[in-house]
C-alpha positions in Angstrom: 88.5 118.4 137.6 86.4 115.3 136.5 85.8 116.9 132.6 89.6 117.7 132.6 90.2 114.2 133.2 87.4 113.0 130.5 89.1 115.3 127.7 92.4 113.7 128.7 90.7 110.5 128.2 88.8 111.0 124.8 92.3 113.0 123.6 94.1 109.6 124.6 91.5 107.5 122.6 91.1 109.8 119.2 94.5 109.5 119.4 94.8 105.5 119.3 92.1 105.7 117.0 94.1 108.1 114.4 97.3 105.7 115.3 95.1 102.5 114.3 93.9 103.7 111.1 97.3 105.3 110.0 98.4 101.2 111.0 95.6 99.9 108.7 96.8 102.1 106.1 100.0 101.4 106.3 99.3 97.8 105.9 96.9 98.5 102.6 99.2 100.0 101.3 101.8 97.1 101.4 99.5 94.8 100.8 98.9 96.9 97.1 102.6 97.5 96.2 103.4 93.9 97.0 101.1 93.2 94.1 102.2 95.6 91.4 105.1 93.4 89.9 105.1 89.5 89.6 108.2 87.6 89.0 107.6 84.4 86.9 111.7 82.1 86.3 111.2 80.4 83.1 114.0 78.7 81.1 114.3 80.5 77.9 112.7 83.2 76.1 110.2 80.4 73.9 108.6 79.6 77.4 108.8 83.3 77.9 106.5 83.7 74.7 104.5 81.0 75.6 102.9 82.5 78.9 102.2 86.1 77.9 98.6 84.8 76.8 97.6 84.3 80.4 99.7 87.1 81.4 97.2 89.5 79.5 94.4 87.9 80.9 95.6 88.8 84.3 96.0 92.1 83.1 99.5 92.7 83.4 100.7 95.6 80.6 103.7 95.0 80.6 106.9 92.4 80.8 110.9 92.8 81.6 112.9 90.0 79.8 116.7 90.0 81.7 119.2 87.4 81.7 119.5 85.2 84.4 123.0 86.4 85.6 123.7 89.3 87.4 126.5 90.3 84.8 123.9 90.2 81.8 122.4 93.3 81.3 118.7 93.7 81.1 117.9 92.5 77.1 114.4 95.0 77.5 111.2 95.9 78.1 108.2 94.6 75.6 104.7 96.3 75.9 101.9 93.9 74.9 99.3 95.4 73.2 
């Protein structure tokens, strides 16, 4: 009886083990997305120009120019070398 109730116990705790990792993971994993894209509001496409420098440095490949209004269409993407 007592080693039916220990395996019921350890089951219970691998369990919340597995649940707090999957938890940790889950969080990591936000954590990395939420970094993938950076949104930087300039005012036109000179100041737009101006910044890519330090973009590079930060390593970012690539950069979406769109209009500021929802009704302009996206004007493209540019890679940077």
């Amino acid at each position: 009886m007592r080693v039916l109730i220990i395996l019921r116990v350890l089951i219970i705790l691998i369990i919340l083990i597995i649940l707090i990792i999957l938890i940790i993971l889950i969080i990591l994993i936000i954590l990395i997305i939420s970094n993938i894209s950076k949104t930087i509001v300039v005012s036109n496409y000179k100041q737009a120009c101006e910044l890519i420098d330090s973009l590079v440095e930060e390593g970012i490949k690539a950069v979406e120019l769109c209009g500021g209004s929802v009704k302009r269409a996206c004007l493209g993407w540019f890679q940077i070398p």
